[in-house]
C-alpha positions as CSV (number, residue, x, y, z in Angstrom):
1,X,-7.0,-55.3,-9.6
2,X,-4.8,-58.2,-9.1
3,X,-6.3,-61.8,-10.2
4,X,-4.7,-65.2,-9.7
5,X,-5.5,-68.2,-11.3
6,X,-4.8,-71.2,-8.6
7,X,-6.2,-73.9,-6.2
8,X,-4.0,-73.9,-4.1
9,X,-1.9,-70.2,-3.5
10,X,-3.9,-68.0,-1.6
11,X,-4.9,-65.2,-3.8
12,X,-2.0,-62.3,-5.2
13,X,-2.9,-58.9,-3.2
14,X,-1.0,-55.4,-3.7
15,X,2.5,-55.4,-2.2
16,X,2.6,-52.7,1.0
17,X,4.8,-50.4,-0.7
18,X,2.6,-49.8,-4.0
19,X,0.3,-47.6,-3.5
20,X,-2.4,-48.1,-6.6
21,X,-2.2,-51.8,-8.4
22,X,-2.4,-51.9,-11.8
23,X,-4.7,-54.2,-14.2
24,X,-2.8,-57.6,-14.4
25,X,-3.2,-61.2,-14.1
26,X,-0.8,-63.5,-11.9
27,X,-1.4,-67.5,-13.5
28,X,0.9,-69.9,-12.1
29,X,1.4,-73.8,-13.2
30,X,1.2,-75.8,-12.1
31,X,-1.9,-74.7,-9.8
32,X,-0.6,-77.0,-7.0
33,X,3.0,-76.6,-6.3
34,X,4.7,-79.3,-5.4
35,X,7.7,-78.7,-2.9
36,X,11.0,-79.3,-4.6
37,X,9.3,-79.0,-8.2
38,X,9.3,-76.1,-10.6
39,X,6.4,-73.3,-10.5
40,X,6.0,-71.6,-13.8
41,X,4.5,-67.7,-13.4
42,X,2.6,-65.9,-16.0
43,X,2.2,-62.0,-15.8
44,X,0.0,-60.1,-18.2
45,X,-1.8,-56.7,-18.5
46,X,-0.7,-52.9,-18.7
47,X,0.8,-50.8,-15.9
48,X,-0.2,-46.9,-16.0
49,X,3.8,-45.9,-15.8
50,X,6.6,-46.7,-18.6
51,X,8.4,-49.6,-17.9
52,X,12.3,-48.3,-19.1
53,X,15.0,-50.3,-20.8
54,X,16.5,-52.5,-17.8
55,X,13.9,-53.4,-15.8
56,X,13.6,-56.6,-14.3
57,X,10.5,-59.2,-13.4
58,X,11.3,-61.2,-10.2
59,X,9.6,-64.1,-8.5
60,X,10.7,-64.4,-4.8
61,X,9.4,-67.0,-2.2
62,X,10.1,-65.9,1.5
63,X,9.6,-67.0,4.5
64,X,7.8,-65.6,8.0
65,X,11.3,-63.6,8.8
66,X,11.6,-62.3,4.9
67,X,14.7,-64.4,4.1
68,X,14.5,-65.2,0.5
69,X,14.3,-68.9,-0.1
70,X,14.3,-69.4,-3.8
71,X,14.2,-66.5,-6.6
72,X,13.8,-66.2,-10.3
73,X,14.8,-62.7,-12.0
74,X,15.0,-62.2,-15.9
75,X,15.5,-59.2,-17.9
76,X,11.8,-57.9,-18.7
77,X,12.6,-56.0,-22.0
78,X,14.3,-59.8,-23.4
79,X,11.4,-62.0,-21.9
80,X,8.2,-60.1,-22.2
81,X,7.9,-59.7,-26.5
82,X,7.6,-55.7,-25.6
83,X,10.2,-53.3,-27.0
84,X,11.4,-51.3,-24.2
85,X,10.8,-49.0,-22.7
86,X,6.9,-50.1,-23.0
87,X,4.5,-47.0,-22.9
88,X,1.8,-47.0,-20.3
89,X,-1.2,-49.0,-21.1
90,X,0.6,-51.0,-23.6
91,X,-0.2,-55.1,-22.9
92,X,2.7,-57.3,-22.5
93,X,2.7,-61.0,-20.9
94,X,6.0,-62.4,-18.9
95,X,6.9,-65.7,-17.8
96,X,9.4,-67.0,-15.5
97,X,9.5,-70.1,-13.8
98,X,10.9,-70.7,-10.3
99,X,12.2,-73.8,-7.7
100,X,9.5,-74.8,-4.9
101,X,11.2,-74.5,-2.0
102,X,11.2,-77.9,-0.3
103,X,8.5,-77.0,2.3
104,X,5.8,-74.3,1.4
105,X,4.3,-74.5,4.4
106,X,4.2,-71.0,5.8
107,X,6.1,-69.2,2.5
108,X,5.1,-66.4,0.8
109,X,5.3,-66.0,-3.0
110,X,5.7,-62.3,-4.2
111,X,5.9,-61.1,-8.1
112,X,7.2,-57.3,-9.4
113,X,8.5,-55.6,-11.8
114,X,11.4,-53.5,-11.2
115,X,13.3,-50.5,-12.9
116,X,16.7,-50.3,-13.1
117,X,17.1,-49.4,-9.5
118,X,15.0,-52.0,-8.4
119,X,12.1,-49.8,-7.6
120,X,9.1,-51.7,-8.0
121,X,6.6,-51.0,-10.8
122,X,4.2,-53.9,-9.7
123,X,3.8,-55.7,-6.7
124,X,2.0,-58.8,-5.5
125,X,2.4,-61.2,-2.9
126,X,0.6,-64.6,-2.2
127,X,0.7,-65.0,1.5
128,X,-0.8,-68.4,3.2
């Protein structure tokens, strides 16, 4: 289950290319972006696979033709207060924060975590 906390980005769902979300919670602040501004992004929970030294957490906004317009990526193992590699089921919480893209209209806002090879661990994308 994937929860957001947010007036006005449509609701986090699964990413197409994981097959089983985990248990985590997407917060962002503030809850009303404002274009040009900064969005901060909260990720918290467990995931039911390790999580190994090198992995990365990205925020990405894109638009309709997937062309990244803005993105934030930070070294998970540094950011999150976890020793790596975290052990399934083991909590952690991650923040990054991002640029608004000058126009959201139409933008999608996707969150992962990635190993090493940029596999994704966790997906979720807010899509208007």
């Amino acid at each position: 289950m994937i929860s957001m906390i947010n007036a006005d980005l449509p609701p986090f769902v699964p990413c197409n290319n994981v097959a089983q979300p985990p248990l985590l919670v997407v917060n962002t602040a503030p809850t009303n972006p404002v274009p040009g501004g900064q969005l901060g992004i909260n990720v918290s929970g467990s995931l039911s696979v390790t999580i190994p030294v090198g992995s990365r957490f990205n925020a990405v906004f894109i638009n309709a033709n997937n062309n990244i317009l803005s993105m934030a990526s930070d070294d998970f193992c540094t950011q999150s207060g976890s020793t790596c590699p975290v052990a399934p089921g083991v909590q952690f919480s991650i923040n990054t924060t991002i640029s608004v893209p000058f126009s959201i209209q139409g933008l999608a806002l996707s969150v992962n975590i990635a190993d090493p090879s940029q596999n994704p661990l966790f997906c979720a994308v807010s899509r208007p």
